[in-house]
DOTOR-754549 format. One record per atom (N, C-alpha, C): residue number from 1; residue in three letters; atom name; z, x, y. Coordinates in steps of 0.001 Angstrom, whole numbers, plus 524288, in hexadecimal, padded with zeros to 5 digits. Layout:
<rs>
[NUM; "ala"; "CA"; [Z; X; Y]]
...
</rs>
This chain:
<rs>
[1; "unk"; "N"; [C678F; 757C4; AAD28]]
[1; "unk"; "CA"; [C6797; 75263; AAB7F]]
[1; "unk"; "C"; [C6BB0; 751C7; AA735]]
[2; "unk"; "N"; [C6F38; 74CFA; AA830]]
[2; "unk"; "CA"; [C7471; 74D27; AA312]]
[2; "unk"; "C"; [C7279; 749B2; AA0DE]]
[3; "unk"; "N"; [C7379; 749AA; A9ACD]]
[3; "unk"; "CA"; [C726C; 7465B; A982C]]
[3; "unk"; "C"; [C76AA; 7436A; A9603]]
[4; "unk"; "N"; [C7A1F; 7452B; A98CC]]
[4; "unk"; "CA"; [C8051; 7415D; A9892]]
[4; "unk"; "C"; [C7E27; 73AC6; A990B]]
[5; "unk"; "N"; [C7FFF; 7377B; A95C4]]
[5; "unk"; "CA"; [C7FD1; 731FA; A966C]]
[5; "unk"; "C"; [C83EA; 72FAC; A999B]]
[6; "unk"; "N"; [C822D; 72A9D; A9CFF]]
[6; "unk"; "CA"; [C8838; 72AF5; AA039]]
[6; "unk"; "C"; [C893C; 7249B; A9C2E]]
[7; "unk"; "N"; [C8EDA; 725ED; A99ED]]
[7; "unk"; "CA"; [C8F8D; 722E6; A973E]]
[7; "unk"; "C"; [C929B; 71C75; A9AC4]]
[8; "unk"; "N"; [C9267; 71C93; A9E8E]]
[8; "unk"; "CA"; [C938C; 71914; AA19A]]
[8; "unk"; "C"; [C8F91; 71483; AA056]]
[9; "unk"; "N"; [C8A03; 715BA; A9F39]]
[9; "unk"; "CA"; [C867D; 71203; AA045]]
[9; "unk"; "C"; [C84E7; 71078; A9AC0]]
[10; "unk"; "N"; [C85CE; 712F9; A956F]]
[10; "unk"; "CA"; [C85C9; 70FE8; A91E2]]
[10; "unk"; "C"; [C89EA; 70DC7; A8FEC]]
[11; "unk"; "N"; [C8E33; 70C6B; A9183]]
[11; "unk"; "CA"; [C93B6; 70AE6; A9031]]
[11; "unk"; "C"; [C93D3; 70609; A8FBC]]
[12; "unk"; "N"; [C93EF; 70461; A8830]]
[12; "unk"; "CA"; [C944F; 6FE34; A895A]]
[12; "unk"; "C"; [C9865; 6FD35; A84B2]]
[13; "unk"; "N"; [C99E1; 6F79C; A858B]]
[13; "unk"; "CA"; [C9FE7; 6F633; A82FA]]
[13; "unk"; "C"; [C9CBB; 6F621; A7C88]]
[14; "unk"; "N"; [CA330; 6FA5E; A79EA]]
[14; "unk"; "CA"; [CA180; 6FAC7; A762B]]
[14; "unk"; "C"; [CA272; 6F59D; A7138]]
[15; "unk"; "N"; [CA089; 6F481; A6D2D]]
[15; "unk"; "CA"; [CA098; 6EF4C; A6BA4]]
[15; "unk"; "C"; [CA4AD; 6EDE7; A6919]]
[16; "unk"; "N"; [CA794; 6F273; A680C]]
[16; "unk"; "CA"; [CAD3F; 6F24A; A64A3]]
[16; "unk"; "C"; [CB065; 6EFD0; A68C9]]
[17; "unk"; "N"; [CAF85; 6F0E2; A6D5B]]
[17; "unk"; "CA"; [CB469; 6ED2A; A72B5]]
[17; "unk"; "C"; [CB2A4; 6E97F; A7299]]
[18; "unk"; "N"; [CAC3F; 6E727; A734D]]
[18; "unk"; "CA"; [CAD07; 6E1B7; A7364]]
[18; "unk"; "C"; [CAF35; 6E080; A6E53]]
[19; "unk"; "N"; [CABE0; 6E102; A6AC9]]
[19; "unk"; "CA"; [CAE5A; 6DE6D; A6625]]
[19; "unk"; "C"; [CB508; 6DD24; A64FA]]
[20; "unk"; "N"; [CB8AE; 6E0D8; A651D]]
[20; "unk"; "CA"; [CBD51; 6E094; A6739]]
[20; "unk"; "C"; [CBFA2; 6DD16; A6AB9]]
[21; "unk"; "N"; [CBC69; 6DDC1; A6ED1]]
[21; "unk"; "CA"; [CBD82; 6DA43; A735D]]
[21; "unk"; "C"; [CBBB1; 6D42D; A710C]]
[22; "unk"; "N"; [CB850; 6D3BC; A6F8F]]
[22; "unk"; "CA"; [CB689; 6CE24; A6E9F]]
[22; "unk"; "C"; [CBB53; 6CCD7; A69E4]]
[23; "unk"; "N"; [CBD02; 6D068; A664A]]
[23; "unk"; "CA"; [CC0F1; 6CD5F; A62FB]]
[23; "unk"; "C"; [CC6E9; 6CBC3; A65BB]]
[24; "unk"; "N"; [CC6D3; 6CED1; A6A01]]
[24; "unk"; "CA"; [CCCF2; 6CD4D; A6D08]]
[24; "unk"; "C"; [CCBB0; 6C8C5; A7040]]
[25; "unk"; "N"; [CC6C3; 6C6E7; A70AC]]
[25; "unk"; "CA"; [CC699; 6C1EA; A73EA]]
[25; "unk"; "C"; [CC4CE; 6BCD5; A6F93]]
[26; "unk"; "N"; [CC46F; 6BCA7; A6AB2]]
[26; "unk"; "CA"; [CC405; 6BAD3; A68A7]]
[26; "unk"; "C"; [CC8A3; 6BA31; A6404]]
[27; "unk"; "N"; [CCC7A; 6BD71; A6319]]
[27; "unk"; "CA"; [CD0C7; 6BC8D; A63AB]]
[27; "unk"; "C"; [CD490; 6B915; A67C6]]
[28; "unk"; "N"; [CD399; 6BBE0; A6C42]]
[28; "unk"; "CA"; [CD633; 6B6C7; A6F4B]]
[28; "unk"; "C"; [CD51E; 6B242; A7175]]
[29; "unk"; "N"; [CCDD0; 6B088; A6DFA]]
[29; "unk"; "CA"; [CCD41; 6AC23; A700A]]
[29; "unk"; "C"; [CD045; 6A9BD; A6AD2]]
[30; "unk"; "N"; [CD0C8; 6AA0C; A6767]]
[30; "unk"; "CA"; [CD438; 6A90E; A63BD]]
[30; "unk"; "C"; [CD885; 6A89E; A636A]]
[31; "unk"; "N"; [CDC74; 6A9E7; A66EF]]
[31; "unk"; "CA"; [CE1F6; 6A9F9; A6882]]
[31; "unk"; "C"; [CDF8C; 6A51B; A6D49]]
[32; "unk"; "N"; [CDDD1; 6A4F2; A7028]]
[32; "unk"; "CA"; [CDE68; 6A11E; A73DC]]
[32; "unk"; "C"; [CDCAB; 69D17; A70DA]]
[33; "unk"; "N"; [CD94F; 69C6B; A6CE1]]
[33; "unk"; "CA"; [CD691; 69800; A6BCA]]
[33; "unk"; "C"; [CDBF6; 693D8; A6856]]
[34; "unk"; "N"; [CDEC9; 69816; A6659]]
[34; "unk"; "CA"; [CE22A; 6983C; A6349]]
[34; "unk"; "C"; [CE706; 694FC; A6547]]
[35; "unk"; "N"; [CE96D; 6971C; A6B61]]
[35; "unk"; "CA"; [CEC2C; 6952F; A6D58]]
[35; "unk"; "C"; [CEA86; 68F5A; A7198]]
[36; "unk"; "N"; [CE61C; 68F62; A7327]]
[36; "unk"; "CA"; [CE48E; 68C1F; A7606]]
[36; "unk"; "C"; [CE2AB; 6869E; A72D9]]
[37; "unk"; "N"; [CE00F; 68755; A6D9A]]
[37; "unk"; "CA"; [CDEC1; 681EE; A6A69]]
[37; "unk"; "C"; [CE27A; 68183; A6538]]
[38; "unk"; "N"; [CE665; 684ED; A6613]]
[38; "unk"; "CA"; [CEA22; 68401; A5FDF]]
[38; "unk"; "C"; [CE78E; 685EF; A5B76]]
[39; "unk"; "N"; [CE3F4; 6897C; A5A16]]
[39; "unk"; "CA"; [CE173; 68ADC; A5661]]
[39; "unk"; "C"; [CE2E7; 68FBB; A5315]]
[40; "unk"; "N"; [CE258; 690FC; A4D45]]
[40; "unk"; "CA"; [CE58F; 69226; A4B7B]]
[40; "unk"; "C"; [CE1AD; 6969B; A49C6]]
[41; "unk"; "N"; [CE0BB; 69B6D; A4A90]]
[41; "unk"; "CA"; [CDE5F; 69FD0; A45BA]]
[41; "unk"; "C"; [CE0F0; 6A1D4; A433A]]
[42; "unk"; "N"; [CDDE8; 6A2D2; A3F2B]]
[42; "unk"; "CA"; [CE0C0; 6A72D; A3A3B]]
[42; "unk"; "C"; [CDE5B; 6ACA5; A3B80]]
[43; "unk"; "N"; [CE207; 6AFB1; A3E4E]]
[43; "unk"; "CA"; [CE1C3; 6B47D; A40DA]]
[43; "unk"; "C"; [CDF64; 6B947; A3D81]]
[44; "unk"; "N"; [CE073; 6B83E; A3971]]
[44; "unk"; "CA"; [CE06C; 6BAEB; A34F5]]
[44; "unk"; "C"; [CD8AD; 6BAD3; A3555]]
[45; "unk"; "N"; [CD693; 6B5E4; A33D3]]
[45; "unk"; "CA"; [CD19B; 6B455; A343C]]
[45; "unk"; "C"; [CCEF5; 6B6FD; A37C4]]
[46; "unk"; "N"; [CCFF4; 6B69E; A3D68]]
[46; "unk"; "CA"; [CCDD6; 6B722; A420B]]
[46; "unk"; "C"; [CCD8B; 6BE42; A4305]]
[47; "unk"; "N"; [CD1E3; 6BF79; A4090]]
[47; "unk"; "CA"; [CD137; 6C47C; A410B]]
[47; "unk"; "C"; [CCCF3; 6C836; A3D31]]
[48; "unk"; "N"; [CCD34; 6C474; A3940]]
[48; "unk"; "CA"; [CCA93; 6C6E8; A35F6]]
[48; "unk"; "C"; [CC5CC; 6C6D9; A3697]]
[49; "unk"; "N"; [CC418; 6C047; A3972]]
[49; "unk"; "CA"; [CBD5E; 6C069; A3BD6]]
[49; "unk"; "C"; [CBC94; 6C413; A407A]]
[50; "unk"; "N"; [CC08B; 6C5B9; A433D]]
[50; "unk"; "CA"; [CC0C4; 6C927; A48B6]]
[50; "unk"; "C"; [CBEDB; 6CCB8; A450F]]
[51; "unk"; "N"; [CC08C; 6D019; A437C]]
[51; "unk"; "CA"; [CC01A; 6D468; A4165]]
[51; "unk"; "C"; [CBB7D; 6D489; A3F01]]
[52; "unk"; "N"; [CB97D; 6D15B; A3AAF]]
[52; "unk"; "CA"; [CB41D; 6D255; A38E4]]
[52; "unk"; "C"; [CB070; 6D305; A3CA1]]
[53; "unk"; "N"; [CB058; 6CE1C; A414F]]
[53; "unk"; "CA"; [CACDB; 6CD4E; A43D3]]
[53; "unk"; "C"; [CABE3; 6D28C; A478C]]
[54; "unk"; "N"; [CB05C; 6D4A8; A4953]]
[54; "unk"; "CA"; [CB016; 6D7DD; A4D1D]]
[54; "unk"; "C"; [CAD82; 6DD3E; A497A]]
[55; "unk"; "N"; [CB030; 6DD7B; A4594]]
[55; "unk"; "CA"; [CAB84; 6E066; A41A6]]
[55; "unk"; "C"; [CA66E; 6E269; A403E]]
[56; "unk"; "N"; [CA5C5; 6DBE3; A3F8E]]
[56; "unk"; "CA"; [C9F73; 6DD57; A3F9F]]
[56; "unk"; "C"; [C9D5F; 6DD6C; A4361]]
[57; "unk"; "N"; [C9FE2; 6DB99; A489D]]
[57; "unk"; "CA"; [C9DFE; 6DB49; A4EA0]]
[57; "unk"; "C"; [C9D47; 6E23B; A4E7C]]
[58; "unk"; "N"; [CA066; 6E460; A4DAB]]
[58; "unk"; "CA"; [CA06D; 6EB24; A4F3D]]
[58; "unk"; "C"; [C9DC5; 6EDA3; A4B58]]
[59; "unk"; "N"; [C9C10; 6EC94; A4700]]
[59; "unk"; "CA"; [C9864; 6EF8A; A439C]]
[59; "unk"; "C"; [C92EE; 6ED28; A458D]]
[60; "unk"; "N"; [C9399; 6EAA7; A4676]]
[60; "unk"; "CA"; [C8C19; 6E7AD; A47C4]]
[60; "unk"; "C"; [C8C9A; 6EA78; A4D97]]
[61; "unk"; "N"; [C8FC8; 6EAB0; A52DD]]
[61; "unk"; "CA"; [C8EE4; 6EFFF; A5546]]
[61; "unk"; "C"; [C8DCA; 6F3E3; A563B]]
[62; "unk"; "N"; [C8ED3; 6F544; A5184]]
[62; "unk"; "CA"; [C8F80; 6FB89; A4F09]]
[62; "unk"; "C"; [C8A9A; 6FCD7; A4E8E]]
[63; "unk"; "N"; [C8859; 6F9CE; A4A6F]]
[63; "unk"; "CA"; [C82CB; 6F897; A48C4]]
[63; "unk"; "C"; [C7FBA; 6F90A; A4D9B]]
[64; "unk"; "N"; [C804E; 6F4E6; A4FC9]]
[64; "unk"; "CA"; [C7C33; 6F3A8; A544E]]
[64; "unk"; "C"; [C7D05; 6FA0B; A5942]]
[65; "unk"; "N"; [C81E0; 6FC43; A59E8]]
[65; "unk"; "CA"; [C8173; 6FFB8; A5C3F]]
[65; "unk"; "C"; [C7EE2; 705CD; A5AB0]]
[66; "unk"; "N"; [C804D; 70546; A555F]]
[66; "unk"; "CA"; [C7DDF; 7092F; A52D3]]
[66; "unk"; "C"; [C77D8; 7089A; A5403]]
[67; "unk"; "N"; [C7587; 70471; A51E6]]
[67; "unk"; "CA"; [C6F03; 703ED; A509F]]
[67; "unk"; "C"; [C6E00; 70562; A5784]]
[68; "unk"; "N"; [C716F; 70360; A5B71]]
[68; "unk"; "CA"; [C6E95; 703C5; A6027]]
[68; "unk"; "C"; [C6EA4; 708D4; A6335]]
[69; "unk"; "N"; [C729A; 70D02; A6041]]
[69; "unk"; "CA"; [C7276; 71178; A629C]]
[69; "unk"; "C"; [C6ECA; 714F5; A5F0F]]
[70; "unk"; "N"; [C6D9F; 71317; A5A89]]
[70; "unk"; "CA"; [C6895; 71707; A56AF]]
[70; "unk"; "C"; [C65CB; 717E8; A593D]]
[71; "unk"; "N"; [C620E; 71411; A5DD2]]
[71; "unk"; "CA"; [C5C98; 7141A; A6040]]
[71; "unk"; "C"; [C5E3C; 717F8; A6558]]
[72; "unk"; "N"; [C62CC; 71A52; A65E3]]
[72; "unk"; "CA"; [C63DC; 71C25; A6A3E]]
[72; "unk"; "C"; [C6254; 722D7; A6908]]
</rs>
């Protein structure tokens, strides 16, 4: 009997890609919003809320992945 795990079947997207991923589409809803209604950001701003947000998005992850693999 192997006690090999087949890692095929717990394989799930890790949260650092979405998170990532969700800032490149929210970036470019910002470039389209930008070009399509004339609207003006201060890049400087936006980056700086990207960045926090995606921040604490990945430490509260962290958290939540940690506490959920303790019970394991």
């Amino acid at each position: 009997m192997s006690t090999e795990r087949n890692h095929d079947e717990d394989r799930r997207p890790r949260v650092g890609t979405i998170i990532w991923g969700l800032i490149a589409v929210v970036v470019g809803l910002l470039v389209v919003a930008g070009t399509w209604w004339n609207v003006s950001f201060n890049w400087a701003y936006v980056l700086i809320a990207l960045l926090i947000g995606s921040g604490i998005a990945l430490m509260v992850a962290g958290v939540l992945s940690a506490t959920r693999n303790r019970g394991r």
